[in-house]
PDB file of N, CA, C and O in Angstrom:
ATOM      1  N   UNK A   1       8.168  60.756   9.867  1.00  0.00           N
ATOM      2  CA  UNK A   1       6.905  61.459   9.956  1.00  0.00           C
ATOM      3  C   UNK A   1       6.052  61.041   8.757  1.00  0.00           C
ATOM      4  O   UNK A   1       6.574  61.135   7.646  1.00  0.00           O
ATOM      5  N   UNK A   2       4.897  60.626   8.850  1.00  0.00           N
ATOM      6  CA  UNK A   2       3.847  60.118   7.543  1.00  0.00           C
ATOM      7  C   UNK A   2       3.159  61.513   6.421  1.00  0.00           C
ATOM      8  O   UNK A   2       3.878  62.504   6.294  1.00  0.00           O
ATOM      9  N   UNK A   3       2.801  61.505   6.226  1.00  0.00           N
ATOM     10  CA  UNK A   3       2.082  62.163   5.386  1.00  0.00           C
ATOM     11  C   UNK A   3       0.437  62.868   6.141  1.00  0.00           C
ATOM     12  O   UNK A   3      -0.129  63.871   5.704  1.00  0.00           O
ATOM     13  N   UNK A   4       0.200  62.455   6.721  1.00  0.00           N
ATOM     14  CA  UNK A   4      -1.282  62.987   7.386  1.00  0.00           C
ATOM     15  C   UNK A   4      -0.533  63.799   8.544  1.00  0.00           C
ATOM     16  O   UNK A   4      -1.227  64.770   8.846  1.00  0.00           O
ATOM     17  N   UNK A   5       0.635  63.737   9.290  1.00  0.00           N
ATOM     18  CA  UNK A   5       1.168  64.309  10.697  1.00  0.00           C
ATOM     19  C   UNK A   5       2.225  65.678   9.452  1.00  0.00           C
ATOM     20  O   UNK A   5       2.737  66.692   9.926  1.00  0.00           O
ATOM     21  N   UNK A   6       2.276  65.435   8.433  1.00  0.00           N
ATOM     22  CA  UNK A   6       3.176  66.435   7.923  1.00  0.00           C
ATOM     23  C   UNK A   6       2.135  67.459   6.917  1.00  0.00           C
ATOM     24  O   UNK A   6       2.574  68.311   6.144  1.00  0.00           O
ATOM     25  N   UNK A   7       0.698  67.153   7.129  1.00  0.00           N
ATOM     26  CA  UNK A   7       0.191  68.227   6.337  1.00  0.00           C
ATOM     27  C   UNK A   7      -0.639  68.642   7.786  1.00  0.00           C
ATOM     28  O   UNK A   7      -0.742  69.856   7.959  1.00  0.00           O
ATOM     29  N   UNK A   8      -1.135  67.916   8.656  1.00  0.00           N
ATOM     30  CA  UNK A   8      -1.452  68.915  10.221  1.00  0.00           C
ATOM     31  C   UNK A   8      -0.101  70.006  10.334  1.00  0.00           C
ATOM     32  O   UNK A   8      -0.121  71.112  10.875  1.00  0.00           O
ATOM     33  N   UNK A   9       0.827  69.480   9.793  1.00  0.00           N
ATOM     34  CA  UNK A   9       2.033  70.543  10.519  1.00  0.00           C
ATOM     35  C   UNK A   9       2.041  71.562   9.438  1.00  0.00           C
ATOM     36  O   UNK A   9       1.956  72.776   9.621  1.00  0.00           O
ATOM     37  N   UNK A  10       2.134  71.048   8.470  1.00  0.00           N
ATOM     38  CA  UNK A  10       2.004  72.291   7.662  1.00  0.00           C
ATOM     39  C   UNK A  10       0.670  73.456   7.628  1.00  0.00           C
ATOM     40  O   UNK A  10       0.757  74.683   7.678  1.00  0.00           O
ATOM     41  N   UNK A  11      -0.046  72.961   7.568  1.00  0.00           N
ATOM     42  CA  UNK A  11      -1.669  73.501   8.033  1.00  0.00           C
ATOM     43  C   UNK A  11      -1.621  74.066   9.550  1.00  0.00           C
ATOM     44  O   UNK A  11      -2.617  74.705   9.889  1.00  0.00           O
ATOM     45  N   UNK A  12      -0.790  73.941  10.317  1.00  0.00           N
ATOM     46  CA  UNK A  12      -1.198  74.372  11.540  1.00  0.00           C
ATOM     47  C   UNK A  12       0.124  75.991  11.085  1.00  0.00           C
ATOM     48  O   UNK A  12      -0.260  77.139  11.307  1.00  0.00           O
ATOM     49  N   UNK A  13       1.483  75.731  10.510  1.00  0.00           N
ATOM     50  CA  UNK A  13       1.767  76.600   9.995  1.00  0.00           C
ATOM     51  C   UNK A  13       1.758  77.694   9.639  1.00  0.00           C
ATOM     52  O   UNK A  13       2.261  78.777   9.936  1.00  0.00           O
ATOM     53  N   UNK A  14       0.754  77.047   8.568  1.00  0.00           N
ATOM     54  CA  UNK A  14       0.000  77.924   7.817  1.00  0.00           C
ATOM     55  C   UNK A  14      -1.013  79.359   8.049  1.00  0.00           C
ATOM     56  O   UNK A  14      -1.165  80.522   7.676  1.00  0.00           O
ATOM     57  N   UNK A  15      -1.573  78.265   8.990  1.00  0.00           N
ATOM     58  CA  UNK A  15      -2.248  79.391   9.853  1.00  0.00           C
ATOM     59  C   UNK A  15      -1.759  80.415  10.770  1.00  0.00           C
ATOM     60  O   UNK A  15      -2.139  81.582  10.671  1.00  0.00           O
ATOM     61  N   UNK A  16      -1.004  80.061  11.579  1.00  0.00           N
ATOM     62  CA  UNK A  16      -0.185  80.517  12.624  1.00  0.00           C
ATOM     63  C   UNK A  16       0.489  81.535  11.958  1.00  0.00           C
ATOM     64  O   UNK A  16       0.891  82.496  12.615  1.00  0.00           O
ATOM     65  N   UNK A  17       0.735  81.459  10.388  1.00  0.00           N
ATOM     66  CA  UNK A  17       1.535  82.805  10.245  1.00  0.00           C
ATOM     67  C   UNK A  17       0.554  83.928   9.566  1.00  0.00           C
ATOM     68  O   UNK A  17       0.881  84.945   8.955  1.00  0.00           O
ATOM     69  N   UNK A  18      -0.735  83.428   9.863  1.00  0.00           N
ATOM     70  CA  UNK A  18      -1.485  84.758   9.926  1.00  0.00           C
ATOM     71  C   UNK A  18      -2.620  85.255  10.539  1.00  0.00           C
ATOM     72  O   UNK A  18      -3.457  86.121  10.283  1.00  0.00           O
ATOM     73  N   UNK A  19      -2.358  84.270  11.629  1.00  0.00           N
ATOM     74  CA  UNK A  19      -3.291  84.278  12.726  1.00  0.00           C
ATOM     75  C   UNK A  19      -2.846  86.405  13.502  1.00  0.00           C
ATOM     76  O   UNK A  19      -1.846  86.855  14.062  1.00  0.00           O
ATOM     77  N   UNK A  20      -3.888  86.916  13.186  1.00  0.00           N
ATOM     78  CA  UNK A  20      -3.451  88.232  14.418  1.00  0.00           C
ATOM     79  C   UNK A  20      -4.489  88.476  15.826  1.00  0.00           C
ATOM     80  O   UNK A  20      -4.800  89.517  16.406  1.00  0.00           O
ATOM     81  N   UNK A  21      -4.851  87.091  16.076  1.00  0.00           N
ATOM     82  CA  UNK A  21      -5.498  87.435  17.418  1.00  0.00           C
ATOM     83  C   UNK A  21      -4.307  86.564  18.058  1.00  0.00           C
ATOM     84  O   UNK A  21      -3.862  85.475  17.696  1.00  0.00           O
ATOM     85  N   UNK A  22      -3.805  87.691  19.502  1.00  0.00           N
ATOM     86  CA  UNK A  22      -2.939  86.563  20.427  1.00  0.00           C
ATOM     87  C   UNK A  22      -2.862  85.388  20.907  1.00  0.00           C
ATOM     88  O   UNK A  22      -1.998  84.513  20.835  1.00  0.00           O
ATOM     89  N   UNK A  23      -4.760  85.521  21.857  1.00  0.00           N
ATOM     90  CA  UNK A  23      -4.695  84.070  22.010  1.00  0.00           C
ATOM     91  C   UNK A  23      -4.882  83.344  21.215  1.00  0.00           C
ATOM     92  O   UNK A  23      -4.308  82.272  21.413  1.00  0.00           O
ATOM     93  N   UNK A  24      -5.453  83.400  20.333  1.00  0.00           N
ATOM     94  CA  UNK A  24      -5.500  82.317  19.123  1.00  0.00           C
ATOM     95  C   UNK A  24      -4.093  81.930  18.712  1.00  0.00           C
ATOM     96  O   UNK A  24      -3.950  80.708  18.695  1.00  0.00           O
ATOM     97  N   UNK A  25      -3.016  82.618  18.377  1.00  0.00           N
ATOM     98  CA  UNK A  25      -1.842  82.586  17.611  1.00  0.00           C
ATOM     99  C   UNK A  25      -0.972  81.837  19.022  1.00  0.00           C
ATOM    100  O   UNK A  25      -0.037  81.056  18.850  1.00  0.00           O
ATOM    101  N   UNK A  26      -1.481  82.244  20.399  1.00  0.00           N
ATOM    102  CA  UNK A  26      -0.443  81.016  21.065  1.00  0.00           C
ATOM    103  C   UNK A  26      -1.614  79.526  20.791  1.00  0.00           C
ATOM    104  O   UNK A  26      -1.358  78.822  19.814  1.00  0.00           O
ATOM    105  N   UNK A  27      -2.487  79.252  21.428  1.00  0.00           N
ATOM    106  CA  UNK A  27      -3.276  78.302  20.893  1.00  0.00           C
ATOM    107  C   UNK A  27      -2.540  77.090  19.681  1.00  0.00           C
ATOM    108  O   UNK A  27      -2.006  76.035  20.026  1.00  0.00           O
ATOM    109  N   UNK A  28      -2.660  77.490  18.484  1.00  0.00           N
ATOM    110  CA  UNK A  28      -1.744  76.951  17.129  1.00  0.00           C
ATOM    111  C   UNK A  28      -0.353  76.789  17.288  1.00  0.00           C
ATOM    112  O   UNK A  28       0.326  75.910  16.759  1.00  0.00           O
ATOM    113  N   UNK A  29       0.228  78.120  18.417  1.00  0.00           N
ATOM    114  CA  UNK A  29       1.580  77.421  18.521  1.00  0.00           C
ATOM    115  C   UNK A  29       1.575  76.271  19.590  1.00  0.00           C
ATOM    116  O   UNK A  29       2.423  75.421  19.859  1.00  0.00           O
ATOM    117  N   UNK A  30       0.652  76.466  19.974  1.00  0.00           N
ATOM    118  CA  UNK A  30       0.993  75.202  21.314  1.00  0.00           C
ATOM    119  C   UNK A  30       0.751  73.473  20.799  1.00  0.00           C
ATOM    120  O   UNK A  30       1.179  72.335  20.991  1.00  0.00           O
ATOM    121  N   UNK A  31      -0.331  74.310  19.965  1.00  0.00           N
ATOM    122  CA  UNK A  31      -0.473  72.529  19.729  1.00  0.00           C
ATOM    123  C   UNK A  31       0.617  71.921  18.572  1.00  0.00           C
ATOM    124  O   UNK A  31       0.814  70.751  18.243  1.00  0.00           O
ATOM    125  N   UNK A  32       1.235  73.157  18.096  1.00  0.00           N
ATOM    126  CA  UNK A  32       2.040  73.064  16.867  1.00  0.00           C
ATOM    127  C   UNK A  32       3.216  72.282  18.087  1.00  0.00           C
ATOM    128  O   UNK A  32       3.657  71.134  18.026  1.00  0.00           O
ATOM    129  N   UNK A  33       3.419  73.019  18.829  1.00  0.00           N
ATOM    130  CA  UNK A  33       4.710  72.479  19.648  1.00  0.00           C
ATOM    131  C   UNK A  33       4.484  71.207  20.383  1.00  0.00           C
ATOM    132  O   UNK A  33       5.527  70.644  20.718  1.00  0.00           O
ATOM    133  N   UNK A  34       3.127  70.487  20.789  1.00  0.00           N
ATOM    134  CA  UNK A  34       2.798  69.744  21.074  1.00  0.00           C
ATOM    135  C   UNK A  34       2.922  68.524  20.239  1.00  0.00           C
ATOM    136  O   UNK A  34       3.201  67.453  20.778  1.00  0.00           O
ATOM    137  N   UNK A  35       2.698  68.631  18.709  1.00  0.00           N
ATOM    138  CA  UNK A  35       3.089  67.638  17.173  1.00  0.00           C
ATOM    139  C   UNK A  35       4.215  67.756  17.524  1.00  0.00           C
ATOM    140  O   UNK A  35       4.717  66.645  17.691  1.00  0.00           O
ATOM    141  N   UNK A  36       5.163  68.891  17.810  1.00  0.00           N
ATOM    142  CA  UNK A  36       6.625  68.243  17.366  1.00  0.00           C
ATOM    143  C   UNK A  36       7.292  67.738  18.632  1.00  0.00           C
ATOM    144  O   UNK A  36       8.386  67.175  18.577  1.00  0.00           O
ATOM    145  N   UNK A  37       6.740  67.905  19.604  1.00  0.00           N
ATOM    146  CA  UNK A  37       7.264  67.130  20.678  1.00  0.00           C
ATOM    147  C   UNK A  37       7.078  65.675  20.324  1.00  0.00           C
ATOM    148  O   UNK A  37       8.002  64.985  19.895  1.00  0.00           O
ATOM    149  N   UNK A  38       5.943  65.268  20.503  1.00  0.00           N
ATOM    150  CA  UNK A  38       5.506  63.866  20.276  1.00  0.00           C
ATOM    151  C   UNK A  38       6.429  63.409  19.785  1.00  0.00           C
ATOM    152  O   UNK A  38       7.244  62.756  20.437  1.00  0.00           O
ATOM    153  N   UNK A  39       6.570  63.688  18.204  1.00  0.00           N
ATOM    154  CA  UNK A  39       7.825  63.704  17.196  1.00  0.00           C
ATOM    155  C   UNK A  39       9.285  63.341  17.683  1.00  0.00           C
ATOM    156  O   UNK A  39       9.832  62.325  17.254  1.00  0.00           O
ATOM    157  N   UNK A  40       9.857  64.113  18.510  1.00  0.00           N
ATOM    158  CA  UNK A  40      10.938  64.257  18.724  1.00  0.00           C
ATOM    159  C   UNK A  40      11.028  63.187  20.061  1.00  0.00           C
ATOM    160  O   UNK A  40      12.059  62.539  20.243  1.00  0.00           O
ATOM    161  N   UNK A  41       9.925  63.071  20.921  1.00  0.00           N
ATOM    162  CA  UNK A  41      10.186  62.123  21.864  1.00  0.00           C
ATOM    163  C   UNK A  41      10.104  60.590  21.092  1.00  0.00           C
ATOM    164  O   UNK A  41      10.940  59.693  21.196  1.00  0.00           O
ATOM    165  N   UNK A  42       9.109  60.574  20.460  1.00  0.00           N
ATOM    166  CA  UNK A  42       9.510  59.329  19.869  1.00  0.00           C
ATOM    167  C   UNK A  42      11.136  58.883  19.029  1.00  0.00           C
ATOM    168  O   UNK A  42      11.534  57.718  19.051  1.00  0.00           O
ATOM    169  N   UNK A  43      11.694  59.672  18.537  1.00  0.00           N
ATOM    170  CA  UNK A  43      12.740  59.826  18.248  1.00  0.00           C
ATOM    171  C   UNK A  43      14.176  59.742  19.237  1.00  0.00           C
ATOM    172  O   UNK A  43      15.326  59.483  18.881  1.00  0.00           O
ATOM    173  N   UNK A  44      13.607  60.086  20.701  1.00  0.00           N
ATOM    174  CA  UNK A  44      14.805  59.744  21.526  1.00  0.00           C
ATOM    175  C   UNK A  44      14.935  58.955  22.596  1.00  0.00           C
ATOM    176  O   UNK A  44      15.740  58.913  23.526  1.00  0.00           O
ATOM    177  N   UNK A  45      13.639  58.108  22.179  1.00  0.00           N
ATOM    178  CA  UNK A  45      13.228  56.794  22.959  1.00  0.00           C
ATOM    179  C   UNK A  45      13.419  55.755  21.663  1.00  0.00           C
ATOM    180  O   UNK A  45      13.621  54.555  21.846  1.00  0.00           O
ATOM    181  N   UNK A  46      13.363  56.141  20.805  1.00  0.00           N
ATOM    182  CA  UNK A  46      13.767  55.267  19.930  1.00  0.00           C
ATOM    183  C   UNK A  46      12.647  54.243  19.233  1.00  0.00           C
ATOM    184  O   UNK A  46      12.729  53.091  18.808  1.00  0.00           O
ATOM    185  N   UNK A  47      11.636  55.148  19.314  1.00  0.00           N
ATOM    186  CA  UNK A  47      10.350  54.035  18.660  1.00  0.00           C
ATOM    187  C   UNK A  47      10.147  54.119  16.731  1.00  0.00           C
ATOM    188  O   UNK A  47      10.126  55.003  15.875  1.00  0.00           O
ATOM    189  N   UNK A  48      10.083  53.295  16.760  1.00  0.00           N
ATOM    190  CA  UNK A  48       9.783  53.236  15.116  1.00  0.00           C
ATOM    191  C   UNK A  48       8.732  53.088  14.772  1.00  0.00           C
ATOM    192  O   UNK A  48       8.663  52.956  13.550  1.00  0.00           O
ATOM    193  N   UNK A  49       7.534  53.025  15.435  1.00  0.00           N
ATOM    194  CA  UNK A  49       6.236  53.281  14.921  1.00  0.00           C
ATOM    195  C   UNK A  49       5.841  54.943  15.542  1.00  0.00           C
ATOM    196  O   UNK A  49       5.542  55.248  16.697  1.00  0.00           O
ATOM    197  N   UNK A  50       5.962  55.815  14.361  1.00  0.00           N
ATOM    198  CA  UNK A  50       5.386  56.978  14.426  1.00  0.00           C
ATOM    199  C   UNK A  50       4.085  56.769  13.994  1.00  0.00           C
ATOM    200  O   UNK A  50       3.686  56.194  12.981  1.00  0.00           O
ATOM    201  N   UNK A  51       3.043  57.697  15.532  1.00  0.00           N
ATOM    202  CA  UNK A  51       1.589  57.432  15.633  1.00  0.00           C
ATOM    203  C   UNK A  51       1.527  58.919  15.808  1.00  0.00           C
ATOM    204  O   UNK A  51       2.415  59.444  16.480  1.00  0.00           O
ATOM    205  N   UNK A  52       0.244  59.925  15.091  1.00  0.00           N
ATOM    206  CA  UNK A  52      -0.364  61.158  15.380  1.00  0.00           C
ATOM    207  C   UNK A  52      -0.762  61.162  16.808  1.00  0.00           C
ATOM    208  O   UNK A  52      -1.570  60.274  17.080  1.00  0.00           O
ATOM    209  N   UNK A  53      -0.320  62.119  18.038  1.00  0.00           N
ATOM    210  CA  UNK A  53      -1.038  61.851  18.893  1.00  0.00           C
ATOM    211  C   UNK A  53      -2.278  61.561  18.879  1.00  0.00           C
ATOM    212  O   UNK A  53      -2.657  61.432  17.715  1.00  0.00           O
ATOM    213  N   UNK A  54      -3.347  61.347  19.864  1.00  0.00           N
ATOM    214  CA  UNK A  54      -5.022  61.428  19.874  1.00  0.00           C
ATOM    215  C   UNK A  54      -5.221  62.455  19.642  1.00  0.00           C
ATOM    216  O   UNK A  54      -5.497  62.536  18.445  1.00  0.00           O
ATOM    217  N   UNK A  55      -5.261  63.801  20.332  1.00  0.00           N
ATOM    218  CA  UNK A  55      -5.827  64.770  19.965  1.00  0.00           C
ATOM    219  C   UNK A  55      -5.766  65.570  18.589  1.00  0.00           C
ATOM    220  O   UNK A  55      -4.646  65.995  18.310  1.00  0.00           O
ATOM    221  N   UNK A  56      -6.544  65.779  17.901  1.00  0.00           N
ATOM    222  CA  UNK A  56      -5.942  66.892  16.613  1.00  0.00           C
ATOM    223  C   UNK A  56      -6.033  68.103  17.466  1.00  0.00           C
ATOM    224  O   UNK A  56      -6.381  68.323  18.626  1.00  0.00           O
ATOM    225  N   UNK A  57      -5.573  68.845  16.422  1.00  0.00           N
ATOM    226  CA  UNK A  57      -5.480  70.712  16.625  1.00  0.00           C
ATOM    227  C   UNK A  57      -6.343  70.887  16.606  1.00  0.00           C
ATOM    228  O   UNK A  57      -7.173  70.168  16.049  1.00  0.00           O
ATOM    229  N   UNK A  58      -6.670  72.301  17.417  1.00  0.00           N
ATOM    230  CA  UNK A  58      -7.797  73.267  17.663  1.00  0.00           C
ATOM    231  C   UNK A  58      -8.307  73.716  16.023  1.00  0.00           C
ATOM    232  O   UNK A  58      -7.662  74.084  15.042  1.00  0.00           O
ATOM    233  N   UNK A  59      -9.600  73.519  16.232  1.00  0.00           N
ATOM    234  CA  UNK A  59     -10.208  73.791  14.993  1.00  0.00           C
ATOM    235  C   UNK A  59     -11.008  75.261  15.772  1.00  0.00           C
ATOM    236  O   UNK A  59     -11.440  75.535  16.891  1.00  0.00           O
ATOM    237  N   UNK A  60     -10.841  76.257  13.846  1.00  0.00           N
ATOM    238  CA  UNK A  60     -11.048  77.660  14.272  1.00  0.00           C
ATOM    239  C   UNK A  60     -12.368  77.994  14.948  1.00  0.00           C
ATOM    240  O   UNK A  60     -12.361  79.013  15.638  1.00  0.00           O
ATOM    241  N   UNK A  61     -13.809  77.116  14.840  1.00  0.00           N
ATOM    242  CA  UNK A  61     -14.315  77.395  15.734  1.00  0.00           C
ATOM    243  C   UNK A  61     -14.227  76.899  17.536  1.00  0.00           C
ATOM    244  O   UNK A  61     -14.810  77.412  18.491  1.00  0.00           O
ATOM    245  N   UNK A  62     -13.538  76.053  17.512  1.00  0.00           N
ATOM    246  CA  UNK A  62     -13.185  75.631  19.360  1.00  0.00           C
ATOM    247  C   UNK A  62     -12.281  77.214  19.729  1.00  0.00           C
ATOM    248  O   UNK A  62     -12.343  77.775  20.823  1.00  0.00           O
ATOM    249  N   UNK A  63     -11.593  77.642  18.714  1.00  0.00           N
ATOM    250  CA  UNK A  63     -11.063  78.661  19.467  1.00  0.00           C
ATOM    251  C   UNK A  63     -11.904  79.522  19.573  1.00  0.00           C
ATOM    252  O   UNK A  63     -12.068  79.796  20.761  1.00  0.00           O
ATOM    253  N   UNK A  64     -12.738  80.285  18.695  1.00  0.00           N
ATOM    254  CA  UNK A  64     -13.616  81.033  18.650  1.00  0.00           C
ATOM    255  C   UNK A  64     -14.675  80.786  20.018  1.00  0.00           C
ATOM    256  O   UNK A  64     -15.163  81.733  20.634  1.00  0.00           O
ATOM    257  N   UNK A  65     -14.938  79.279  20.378  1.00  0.00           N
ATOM    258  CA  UNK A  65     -15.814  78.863  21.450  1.00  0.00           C
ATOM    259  C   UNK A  65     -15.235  79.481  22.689  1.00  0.00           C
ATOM    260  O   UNK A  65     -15.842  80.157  23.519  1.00  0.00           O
ATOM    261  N   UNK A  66     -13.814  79.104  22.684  1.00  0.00           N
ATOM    262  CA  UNK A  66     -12.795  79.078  23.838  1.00  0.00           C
ATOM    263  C   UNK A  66     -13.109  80.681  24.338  1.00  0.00           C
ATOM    264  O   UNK A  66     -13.586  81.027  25.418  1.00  0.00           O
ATOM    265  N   UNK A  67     -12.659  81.600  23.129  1.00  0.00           N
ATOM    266  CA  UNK A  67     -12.973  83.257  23.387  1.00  0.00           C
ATOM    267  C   UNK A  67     -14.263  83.339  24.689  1.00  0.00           C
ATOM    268  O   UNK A  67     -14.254  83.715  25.861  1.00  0.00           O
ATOM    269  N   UNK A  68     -15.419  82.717  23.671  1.00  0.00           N
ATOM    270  CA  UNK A  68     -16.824  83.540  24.424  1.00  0.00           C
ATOM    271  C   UNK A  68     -16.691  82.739  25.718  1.00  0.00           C
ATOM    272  O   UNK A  68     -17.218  83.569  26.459  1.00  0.00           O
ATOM    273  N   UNK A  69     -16.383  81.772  26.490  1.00  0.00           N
ATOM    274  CA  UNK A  69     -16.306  81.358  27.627  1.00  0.00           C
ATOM    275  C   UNK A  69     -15.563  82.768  28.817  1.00  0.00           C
ATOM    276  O   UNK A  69     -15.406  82.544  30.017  1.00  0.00           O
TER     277      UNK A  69
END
């Protein structure tokens, strides 16, 4: 894991443990679980170039957007 995919994880973390709106707090876990999938599939396919998926994490206003919809 590099250094830019291990401070998204920590930062997504971070948040998540004090996130107290629901949907928001699954939101962060999903994409949190989404980084470590990637992670782990690359790992049992056996690739040695670890790449950040494309998408980053939900930034706090997309969730906030997501709400008023």
């Amino acid at each position: 894991m590099n250094k830019e995919k291990s401070a998204l994880i920590h930062e997504l973390c971070s948040r998540i443990a004090v996130e107290q709106d629901h949907k928001k707090f699954l939101v962060l876990v999903e994409e949190l679980n989404r980084l470590l999938s990637a992670d782990d599939h690359h790992f049992r396919v056996g690739n040695t170039e670890r790449k950040i998926p494309e998408r980053n994490f939900v930034e706090k206003d997309q969730i906030a957007e997501n709400d008023e919809r």
